[in-house]
C-alpha positions as CSV (number, residue, x, y, z in Angstrom):
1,X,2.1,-11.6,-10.3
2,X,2.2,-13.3,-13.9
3,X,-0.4,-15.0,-13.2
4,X,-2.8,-12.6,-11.0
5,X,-2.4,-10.2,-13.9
6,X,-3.3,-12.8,-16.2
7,X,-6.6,-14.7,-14.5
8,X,-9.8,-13.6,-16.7
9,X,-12.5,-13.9,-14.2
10,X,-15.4,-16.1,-14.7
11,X,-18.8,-16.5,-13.7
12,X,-19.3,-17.9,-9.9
13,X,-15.6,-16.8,-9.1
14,X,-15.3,-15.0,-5.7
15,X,-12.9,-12.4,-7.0
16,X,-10.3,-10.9,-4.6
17,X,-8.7,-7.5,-5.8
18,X,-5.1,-7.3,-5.4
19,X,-4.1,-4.0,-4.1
20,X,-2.0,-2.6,-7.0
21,X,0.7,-1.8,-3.9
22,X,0.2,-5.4,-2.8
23,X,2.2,-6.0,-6.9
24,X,5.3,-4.6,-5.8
25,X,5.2,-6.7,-2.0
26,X,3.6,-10.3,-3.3
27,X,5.0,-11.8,-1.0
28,X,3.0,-10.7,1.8
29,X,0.0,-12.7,0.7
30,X,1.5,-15.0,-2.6
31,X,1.5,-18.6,-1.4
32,X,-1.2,-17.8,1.6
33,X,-3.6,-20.4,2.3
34,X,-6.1,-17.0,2.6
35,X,-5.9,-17.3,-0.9
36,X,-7.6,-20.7,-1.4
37,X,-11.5,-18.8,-0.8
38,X,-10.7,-16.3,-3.5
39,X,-9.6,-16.1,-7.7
40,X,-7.0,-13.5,-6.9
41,X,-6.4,-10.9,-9.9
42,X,-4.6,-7.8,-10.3
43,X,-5.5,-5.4,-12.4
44,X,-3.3,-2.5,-13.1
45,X,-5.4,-0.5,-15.2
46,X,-7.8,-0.2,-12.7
47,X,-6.0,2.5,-10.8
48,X,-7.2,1.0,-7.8
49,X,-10.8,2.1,-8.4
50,X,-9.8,5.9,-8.8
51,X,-8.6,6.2,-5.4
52,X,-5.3,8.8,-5.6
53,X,-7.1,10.4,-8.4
54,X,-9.7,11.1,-6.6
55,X,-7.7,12.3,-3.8
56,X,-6.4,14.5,-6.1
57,X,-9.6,15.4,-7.5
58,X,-9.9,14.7,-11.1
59,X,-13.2,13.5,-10.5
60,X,-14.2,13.6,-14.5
61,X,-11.1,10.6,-14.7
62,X,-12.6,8.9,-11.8
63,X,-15.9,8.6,-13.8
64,X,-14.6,6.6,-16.3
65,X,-12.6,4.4,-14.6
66,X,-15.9,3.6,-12.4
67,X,-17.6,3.4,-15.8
68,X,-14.8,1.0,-17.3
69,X,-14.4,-1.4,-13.8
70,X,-18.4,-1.8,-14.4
71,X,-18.0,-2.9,-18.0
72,X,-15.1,-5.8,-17.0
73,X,-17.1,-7.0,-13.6
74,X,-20.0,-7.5,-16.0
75,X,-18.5,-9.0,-18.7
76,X,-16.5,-11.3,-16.3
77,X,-20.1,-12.2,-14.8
78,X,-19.3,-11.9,-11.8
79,X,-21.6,-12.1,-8.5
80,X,-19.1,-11.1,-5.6
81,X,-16.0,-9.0,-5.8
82,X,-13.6,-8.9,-2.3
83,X,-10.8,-5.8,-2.5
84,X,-7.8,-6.4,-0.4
85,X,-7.3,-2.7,0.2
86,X,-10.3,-0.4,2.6
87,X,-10.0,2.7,-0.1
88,X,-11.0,0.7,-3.0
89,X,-14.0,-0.9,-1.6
90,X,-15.4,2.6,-0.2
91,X,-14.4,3.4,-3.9
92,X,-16.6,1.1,-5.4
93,X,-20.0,0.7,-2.7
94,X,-19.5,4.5,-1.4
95,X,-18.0,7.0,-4.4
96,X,-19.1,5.3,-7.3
97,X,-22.6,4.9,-7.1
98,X,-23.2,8.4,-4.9
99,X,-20.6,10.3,-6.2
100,X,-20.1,9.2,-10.3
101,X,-23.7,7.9,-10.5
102,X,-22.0,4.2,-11.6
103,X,-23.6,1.5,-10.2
104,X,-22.2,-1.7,-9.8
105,X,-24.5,-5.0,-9.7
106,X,-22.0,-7.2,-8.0
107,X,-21.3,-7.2,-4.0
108,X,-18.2,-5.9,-2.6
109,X,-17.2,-7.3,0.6
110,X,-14.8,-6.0,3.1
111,X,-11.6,-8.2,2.9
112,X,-10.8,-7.0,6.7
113,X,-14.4,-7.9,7.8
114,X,-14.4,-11.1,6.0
115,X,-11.5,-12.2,7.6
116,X,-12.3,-10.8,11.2
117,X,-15.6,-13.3,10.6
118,X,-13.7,-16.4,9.1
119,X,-11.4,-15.9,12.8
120,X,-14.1,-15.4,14.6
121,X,-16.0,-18.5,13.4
122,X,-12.7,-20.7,13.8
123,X,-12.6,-21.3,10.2
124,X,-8.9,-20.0,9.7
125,X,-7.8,-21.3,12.7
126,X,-4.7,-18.9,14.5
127,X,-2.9,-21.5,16.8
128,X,0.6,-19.8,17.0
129,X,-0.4,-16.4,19.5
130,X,2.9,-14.2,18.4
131,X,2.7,-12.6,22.1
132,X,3.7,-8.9,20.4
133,X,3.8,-5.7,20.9
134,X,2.8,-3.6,18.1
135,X,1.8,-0.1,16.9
136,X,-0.5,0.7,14.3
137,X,-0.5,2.9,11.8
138,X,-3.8,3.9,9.9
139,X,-3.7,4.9,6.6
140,X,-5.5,8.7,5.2
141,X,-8.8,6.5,4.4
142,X,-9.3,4.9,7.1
143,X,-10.2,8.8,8.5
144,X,-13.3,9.0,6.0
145,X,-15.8,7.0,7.7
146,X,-13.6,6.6,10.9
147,X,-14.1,3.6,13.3
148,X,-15.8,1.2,10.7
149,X,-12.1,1.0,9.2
150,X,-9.9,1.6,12.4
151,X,-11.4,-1.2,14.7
152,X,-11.8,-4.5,12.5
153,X,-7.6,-4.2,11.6
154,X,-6.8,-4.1,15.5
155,X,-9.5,-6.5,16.7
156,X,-7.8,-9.2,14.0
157,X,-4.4,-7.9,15.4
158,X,-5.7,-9.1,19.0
159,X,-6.5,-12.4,18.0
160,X,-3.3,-12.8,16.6
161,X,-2.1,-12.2,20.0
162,X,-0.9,-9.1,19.8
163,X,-1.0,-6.1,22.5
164,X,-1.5,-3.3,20.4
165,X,0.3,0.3,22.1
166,X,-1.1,3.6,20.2
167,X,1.0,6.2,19.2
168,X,0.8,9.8,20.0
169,X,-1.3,10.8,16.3
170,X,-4.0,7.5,15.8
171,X,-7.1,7.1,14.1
172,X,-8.2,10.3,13.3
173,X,-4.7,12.6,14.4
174,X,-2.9,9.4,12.2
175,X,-0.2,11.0,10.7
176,X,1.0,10.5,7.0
177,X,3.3,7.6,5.6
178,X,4.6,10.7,4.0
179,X,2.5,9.8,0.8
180,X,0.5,13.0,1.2
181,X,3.8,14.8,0.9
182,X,4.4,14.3,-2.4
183,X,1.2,15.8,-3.2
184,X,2.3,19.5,-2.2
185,X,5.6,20.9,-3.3
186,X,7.4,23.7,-4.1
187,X,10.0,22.2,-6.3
188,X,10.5,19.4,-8.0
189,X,14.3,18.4,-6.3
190,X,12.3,18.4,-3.2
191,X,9.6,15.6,-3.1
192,X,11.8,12.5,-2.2
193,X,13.3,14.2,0.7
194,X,9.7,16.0,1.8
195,X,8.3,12.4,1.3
196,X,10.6,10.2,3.2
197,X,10.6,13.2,5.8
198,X,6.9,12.4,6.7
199,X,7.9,8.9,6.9
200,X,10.3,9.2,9.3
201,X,8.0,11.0,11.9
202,X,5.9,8.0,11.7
203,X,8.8,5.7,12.2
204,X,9.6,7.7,15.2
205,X,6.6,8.0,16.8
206,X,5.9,4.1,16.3
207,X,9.7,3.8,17.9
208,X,8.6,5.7,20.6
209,X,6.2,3.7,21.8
210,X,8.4,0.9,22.9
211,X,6.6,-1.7,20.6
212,X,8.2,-4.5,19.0
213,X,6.7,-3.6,15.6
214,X,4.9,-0.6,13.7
215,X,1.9,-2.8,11.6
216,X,0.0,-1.1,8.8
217,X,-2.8,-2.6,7.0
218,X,-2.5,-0.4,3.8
219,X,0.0,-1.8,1.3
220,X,0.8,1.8,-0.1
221,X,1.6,2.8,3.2
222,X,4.1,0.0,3.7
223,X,6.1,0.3,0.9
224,X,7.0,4.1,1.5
225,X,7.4,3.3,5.4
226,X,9.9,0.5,4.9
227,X,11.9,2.7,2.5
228,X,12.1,5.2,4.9
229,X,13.0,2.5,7.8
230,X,16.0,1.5,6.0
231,X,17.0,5.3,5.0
232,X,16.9,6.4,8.7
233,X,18.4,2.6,9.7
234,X,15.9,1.9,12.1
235,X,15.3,-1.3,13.8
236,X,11.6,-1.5,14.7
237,X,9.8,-4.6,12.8
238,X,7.0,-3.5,10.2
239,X,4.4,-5.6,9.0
240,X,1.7,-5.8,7.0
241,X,-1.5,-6.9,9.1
242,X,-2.1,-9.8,6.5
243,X,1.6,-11.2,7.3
244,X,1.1,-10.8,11.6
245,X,-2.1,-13.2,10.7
246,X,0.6,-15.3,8.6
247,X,2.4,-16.2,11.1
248,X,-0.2,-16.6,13.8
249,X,-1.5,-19.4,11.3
250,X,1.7,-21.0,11.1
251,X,2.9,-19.7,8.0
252,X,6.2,-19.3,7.2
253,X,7.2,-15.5,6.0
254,X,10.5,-14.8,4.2
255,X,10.9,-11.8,6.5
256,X,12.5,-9.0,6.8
257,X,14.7,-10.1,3.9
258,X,12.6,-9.8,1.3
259,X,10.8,-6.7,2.3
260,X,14.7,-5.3,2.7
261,X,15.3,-6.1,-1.0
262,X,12.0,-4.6,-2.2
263,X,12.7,-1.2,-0.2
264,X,15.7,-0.7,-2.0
265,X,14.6,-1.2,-5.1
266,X,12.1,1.6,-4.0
267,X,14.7,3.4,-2.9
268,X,16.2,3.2,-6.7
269,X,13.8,4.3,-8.0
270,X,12.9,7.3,-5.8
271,X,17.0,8.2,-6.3
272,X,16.5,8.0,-10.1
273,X,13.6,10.3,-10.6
274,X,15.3,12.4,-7.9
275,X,18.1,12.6,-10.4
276,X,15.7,13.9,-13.1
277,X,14.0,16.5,-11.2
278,X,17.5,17.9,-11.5
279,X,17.0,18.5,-15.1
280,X,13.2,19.4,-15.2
281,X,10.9,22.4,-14.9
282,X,8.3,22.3,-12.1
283,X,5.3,20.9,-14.0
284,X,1.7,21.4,-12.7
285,X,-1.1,18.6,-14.1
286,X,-3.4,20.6,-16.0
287,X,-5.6,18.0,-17.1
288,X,-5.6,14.0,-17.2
289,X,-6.9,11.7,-19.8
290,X,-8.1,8.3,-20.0
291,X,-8.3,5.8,-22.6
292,X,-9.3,2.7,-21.8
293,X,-7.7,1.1,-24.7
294,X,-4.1,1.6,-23.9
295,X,-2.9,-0.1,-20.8
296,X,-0.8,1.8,-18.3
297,X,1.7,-0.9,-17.8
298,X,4.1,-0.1,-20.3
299,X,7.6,-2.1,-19.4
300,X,10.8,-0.1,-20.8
301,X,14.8,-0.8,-20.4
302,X,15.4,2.1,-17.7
303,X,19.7,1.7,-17.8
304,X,20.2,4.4,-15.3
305,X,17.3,3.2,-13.2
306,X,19.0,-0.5,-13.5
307,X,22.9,0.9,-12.4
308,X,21.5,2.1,-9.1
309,X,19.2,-1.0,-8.7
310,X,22.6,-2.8,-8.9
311,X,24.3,-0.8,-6.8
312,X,22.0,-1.0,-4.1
313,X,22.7,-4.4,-3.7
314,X,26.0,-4.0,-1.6
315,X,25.8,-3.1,1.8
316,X,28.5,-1.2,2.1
317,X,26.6,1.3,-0.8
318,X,23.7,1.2,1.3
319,X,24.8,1.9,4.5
320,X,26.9,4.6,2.8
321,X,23.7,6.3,1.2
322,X,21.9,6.3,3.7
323,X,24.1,8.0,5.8
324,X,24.0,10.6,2.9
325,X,20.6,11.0,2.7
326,X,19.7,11.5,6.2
327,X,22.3,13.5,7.1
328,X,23.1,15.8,4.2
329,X,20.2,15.1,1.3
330,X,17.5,15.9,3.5
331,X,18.4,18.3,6.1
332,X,19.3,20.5,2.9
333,X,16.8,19.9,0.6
334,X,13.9,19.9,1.8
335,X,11.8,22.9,1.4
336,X,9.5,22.3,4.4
């Protein structure tokens, strides 16, 4: 992360946009051979192109973080710019330049299509077929320009060797990670439990299908799907799509253990600022700003935060908390 964070571009560099989801799971791509064609970087401040704020529509924020991604791509110099995640590049060669009149000189290339090509060709070779069953989830933009962002994902997923089983809400009917849910509430004490509540029909659905493993190819999807995996204690696999081509290239994943550890931190954190909301006023966002010269990534000590993190690291606790949560926490508290 150190040192995707800390790259500074330079001219002739094939950059590849780390998804800023992909920064709290780098292990599903850190260390990949896929690596080798691009200069990976992460930038934070970036917002991910304006994606969730555009969702949300503060368009006038959007603006200037099109305006401020087009100052740092020029001054890096340059040519091609690959974004691991769909939403950002339909931010950057759809919204942008339609939508915020910003246009960008470089060209953005689909990191899905790319690597649907490079398989294709034989040039990333897949010699391991992982004979699976899977599911897939797709993610809310993957339903803007439909099948341009449904069918490359699942025709890589194939030539991994995987049969792929749909669920009862796909493509278009997809249902949310439970993302969405945190979008519209009624009260503050409510969002975890409306959140992970989403989750969990999608977890259910994918467990319905008799597959071996619900696959996403949207790291912001993952991380709140696994959280909600381990609060309801299910046992379906869930992957990333870049870790199912991984392993179908020989790769060795350190799997599910690490994606375990990182949900629970997750999970921390969701507990904490569920703690919070019991001491704070709905609140309604008014109005955003944006300044580009103050960074967003602001470390700080977080005690309480950093009790629960330790706590979650017993089994016993977890096991324990999650029986709390599914059983009590949620059936009472959410407002849905």
């Amino acid at each position: 992360i150190t040192q995707w964070m800390n790259y500074v571009p330079k001219p002739g560099d094939t950059v590849f946009l780390i998804s800023n989801y992909t920064h709290l799971f780098p292990f599903i791509i850190g260390g990949s051979r896929l690596l080798n064609y691009f200069k990976p970087i992460d930038r934070i401040d970036q917002w991910e192109a304006g994606a969730y704020l555009y969702q949300g529509g503060y368009l006038d924020v959007v603006r200037k973080i099109a305006q401020q991604t087009k100052k740092e791509f020029d001054a890096w110099g340059v040519a091609v710019v690959v974004p691991m995640l769909d939403a950002v590049y339909h931010l950057f060669t759809e919204v942008h330049p339609k939508e915020m009149a910003v246009e960008h000189g470089q060209e953005f290339i689909s990191f899905h299509e790319w690597l649907l090509e490079k398989i294709a060709s034989g040039e990333i070779a897949l010699p391991n077929k992982l004979n699976m069953k899977i599911t897939v989830h797709d993610n809310c933009y993957s339903k803007i320009p439909g099948k341009k962002y449904w069918e490359t994902p699942r025709a890589i997923m194939e030539k991994c060797g995987c049969e792929i089983v749909e669920m009862k809400h796909s493509k278009q009917d997809a249902l949310c990670c439970g993302f969405g849910a945190g979008a519209s509430w009624k009260h503050n004490i409510s969002i975890p439990f409306d959140i992970i509540s989403e989750g969990a029909k999608r977890i259910r659905e994918a467990e319905e299908t008799g597959a071996d493993a619900l696959v996403s190819y949207c790291g912001g999807c993952i991380y709140l799907l696994w959280a909600a995996r381990e609060l309801l204690g299910s046992k379906i696999d869930l992957f990333h799509m870049v870790e199912l081509v991984r392993l179908a290239m020989g790769e060795k994943l350190v799997y599910p253990e690490a994606h375990v550890k990182r949900a629970w931190d997750i999970i921390a954190i969701i507990t904490y600022q569920w703690l919070l909301s019991l001491f704070q006023k709905n609140f309604r966002i008014e109005r955003i700003t944006y300044d580009s010269t103050k960074s967003t990534f602001i470390p700080k000590r977080y005690p309480l935060l950093r009790l629960i993190r330790t706590l979650f690291k017993s089994t016993l606790i977890r096991r324990f908390y999650a029986m709390l949560f599914r059983k009590i926490f949620m059936p009472v508290l959410r407002t849905r």
